[in-house]
TIVEXVO-105201 format. One line per field, with one value per residue (C-alpha): residue number from 0; residue in three letters; x, y, z. Coordinates in Angstrom, 2 decimals. Example, Ala and Ser with C-alpha at 12.3 -4.5 7.8 and 13.67 -1.06 7.14 Angstrom:
num 0, 1
residu ALA, SER
px 12.30, 13.67
py -4.50, -1.06
pz 7.80, 7.14
END
This chain:
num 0, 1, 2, 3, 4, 5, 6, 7, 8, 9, 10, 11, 12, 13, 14, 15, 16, 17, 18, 19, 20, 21, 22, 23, 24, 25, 26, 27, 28, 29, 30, 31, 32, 33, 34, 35, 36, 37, 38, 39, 40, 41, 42, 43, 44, 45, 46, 47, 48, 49, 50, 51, 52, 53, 54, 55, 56, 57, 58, 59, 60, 61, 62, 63, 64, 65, 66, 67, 68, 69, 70, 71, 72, 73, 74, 75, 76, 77, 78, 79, 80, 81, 82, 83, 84, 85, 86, 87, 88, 89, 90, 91, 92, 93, 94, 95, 96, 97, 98, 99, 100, 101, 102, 103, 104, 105, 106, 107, 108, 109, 110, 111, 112, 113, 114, 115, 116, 117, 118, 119, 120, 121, 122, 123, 124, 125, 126, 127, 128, 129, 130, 131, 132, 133, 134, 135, 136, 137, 138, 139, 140, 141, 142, 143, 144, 145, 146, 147, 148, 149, 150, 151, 152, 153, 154, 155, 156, 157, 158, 159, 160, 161, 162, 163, 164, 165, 166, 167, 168, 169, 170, 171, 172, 173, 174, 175, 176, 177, 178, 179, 180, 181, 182, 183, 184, 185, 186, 187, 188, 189, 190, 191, 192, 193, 194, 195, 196, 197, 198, 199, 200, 201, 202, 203, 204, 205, 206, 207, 208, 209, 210, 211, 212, 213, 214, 215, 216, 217, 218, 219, 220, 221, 222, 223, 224, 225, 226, 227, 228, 229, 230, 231, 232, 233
residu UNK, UNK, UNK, UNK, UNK, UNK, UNK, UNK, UNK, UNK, UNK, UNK, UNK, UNK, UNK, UNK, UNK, UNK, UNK, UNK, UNK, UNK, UNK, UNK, UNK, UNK, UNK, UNK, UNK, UNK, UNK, UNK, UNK, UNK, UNK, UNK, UNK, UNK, UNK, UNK, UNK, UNK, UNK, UNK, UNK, UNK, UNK, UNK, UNK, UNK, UNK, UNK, UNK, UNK, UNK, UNK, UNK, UNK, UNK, UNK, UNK, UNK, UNK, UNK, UNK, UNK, UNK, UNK, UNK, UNK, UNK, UNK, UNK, UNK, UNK, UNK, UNK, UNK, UNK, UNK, UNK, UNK, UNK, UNK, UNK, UNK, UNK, UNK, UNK, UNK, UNK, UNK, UNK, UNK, UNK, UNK, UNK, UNK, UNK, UNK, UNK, UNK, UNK, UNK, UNK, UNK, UNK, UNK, UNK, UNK, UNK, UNK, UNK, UNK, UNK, UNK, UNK, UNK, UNK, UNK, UNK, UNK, UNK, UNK, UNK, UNK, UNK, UNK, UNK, UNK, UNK, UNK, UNK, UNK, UNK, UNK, UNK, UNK, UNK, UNK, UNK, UNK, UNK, UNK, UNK, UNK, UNK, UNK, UNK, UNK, UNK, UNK, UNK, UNK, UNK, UNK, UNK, UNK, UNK, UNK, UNK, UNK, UNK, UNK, UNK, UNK, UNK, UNK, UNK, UNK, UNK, UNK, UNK, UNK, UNK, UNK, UNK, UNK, UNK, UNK, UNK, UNK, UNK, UNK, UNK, UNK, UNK, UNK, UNK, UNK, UNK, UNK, UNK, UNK, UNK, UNK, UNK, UNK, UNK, UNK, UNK, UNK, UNK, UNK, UNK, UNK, UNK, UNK, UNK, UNK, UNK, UNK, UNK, UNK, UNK, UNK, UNK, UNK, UNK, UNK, UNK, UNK, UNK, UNK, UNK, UNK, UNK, UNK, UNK, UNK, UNK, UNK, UNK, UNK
px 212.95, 211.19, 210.83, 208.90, 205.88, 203.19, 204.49, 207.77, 206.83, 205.04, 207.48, 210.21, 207.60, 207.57, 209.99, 212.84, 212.66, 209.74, 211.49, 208.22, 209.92, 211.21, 208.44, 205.76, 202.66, 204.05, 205.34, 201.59, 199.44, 201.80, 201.95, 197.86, 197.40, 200.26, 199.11, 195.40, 196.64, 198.92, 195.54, 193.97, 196.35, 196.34, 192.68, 192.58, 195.12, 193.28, 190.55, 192.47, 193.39, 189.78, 189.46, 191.42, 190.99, 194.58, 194.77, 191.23, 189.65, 186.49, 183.64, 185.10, 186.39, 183.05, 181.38, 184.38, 183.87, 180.31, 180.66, 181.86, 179.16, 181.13, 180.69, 183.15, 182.68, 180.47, 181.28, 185.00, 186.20, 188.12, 190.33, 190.91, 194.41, 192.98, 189.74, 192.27, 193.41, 190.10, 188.42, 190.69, 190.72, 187.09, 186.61, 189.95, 190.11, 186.63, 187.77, 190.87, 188.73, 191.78, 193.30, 191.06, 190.18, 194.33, 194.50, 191.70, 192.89, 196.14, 193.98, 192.18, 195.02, 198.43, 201.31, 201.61, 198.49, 198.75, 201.98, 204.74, 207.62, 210.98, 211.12, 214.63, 214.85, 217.39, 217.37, 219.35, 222.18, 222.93, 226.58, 227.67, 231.05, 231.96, 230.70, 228.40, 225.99, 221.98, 220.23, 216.47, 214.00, 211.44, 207.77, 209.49, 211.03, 213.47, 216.48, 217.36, 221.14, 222.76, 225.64, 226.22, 229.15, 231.34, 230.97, 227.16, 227.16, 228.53, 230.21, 228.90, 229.51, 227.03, 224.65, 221.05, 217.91, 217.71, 221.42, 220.02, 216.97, 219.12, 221.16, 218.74, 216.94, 219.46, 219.87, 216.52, 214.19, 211.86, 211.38, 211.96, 212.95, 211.60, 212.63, 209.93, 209.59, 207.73, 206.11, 205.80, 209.53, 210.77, 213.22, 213.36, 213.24, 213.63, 211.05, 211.45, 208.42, 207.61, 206.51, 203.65, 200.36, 198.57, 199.19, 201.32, 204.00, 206.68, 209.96, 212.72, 216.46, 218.52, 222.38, 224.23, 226.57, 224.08, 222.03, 223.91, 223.99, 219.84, 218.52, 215.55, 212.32, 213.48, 217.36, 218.21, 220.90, 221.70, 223.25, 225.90, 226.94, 230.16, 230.98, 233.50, 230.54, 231.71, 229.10, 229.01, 226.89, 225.10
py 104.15, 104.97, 101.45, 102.51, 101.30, 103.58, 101.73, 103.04, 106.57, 106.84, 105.85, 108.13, 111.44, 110.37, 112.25, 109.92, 110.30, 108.17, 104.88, 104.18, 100.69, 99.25, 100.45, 97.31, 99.36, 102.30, 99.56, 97.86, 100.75, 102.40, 99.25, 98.50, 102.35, 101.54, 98.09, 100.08, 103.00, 100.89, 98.74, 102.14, 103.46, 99.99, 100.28, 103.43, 102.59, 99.98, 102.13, 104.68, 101.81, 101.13, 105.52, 104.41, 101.88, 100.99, 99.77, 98.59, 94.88, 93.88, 94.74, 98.14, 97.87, 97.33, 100.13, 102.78, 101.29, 101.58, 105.56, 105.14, 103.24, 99.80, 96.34, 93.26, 90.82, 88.38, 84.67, 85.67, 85.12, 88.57, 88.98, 92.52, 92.62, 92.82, 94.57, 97.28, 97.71, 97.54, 100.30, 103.03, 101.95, 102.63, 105.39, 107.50, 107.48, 107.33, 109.18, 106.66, 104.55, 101.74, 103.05, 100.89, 98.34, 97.39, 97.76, 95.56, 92.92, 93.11, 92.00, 89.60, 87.44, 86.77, 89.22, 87.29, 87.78, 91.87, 93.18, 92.88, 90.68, 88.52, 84.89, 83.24, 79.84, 78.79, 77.83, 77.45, 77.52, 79.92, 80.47, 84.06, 85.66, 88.70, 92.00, 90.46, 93.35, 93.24, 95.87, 96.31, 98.67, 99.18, 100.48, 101.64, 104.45, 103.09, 101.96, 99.70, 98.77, 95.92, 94.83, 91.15, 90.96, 88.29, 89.94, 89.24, 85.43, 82.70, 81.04, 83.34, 80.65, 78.55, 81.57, 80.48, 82.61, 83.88, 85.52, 86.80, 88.13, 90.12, 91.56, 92.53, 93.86, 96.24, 98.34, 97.79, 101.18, 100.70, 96.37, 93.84, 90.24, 87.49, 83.48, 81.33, 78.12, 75.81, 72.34, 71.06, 70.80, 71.20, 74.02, 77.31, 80.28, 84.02, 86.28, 89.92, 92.58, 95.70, 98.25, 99.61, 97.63, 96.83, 97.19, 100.36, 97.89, 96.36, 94.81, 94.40, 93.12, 95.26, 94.04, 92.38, 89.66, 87.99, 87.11, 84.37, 82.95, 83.57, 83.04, 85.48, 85.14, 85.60, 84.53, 83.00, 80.26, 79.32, 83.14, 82.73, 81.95, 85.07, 88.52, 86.76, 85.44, 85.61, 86.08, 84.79, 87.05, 86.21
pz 44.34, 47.74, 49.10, 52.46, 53.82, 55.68, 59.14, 58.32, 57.19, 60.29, 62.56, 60.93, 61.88, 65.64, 68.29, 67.96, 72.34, 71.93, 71.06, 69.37, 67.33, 70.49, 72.61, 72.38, 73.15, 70.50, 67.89, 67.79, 67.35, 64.77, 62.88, 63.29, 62.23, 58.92, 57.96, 57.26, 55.72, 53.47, 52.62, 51.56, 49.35, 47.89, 47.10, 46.44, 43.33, 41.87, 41.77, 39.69, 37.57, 36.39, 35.43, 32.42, 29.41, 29.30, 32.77, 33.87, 33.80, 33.57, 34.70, 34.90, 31.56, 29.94, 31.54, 29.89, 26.66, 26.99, 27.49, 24.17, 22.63, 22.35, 23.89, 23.98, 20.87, 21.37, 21.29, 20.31, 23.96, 23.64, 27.21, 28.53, 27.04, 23.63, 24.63, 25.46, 21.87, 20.68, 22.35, 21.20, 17.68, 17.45, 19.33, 18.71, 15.26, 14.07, 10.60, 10.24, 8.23, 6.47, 9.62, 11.83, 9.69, 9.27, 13.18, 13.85, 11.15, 13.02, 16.67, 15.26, 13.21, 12.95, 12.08, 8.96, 7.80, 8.52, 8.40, 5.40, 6.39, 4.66, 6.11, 5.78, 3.67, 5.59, 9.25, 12.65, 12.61, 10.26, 9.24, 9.27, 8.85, 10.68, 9.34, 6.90, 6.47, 5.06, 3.14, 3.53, 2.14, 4.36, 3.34, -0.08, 1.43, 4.69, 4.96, 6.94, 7.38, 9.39, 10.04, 12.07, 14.02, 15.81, 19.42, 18.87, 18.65, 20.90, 17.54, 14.46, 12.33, 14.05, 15.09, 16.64, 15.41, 18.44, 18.01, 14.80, 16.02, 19.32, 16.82, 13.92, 16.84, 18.66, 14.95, 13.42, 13.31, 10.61, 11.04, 13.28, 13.74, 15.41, 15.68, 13.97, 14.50, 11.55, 13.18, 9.82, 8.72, 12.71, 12.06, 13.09, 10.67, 11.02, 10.15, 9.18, 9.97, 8.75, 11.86, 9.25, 9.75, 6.58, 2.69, 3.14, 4.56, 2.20, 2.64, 0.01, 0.32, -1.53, -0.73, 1.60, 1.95, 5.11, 2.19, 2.02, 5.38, 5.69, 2.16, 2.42, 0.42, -3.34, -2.88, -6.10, -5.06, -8.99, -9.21, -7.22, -3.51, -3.21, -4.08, -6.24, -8.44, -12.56, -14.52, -18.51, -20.51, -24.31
END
């Protein structure tokens, strides 16, 4: 990465006979002449910034959208992070129609509330074993596969959800995981996300032996807690 300033660019152009750093009267105006030209690029950047919707603020920001025929939510108290995502979703894909309305869901509330996901029963710690595995099918036609490993965790057998989380993470393609914390019951979960917004999303175990140490949504404890499980049939 080219770390030099205008001051140094010009001084590197100059006849090295000059001496122009150790020459006081040289040294002054080259750095007067720098410090300004460094001040106008500056400027100059900003003010490319605020060409484009995904990197302007306010007011700047409101006059793009405006080209568009949009204006900031009133009494919301929208910032220009999520003005950002709202622009685009109404004026890019104005024939998107569940399209926008499932992105604009997803701005206004909570993942939960938008996006498919598994929440574990069980929280921190959470004992795994090494090379306990989960299966998930993601949006009905994904599959997600992975595998927990000892190398991963400080103590595996006493993994935090943030452990869990780094590791889900690192193999995940179609989901992701993220520590949740509940301040009713004061323990922290993990929560499993589909990437699909809205109702296309849907998550479903299908195997695994990290079933066990995360009881997801649905785990039926009175079946059995091993692969060793005997069932009696009538």
């Amino acid at each position: 990465m080219d770390s030099l300033t205008k001051t140094d660019r010009i001084f590197d152009l100059l006849p090295k006979y000059f001496n122009a750093r150790a020459d006081e009267n040289w040294s002054s105006l080259i750095s007067a002449i720098g410090s300004e030209d460094e001040r106008l690029a500056q400027l100059a950047e900003e003010v490319r910034k605020q060409f484009f919707v995904k990197t302007s603020s306010r007011p700047y920001l409101d006059r793009l959208a405006a080209n568009s025929n949009l204006q900031r939510p009133k009494f919301v108290g929208m910032s220009d992070t999520d003005f950002r995502r709202f622009v685009p979703i109404l004026s890019y894909q104005p024939k998107q129609v569940k399209r926008i309305i499932d992105e604009m869901l997803d701005l206004f509330f909570f993942k939960d509330a938008t996006t498919a996901f598994l929440s574990t029963d069980l929280f921190e710690p959470f004992n795994l074993k090494d090379t306990w595995d989960l299966e998930i099918t993601v949006d009905s036609i994904n599959q997600e596969y992975i595998v927990f490993r000892a190398t991963d965790f400080t103590d595996i057998t006493t993994a935090s959800a943030n452990e869990v989380v780094a590791a889900y993470n690192r193999q995940a393609k179609f989901s992701y995981a993220i520590a949740y914390y509940d301040s009713t019951t004061k323990h922290t979960y993990i929560r499993i996300f589909s990437n699909t917004i809205g109702a296309q999303g849907s998550m479903a175990i299908t195997g695994g032996l990290a079933n066990i140490a995360l009881e997801p949504n649905g785990f039926l404890t009175e079946l059995g807690t091993g692969s060793n499980t005997q069932w009696v049939v009538t």
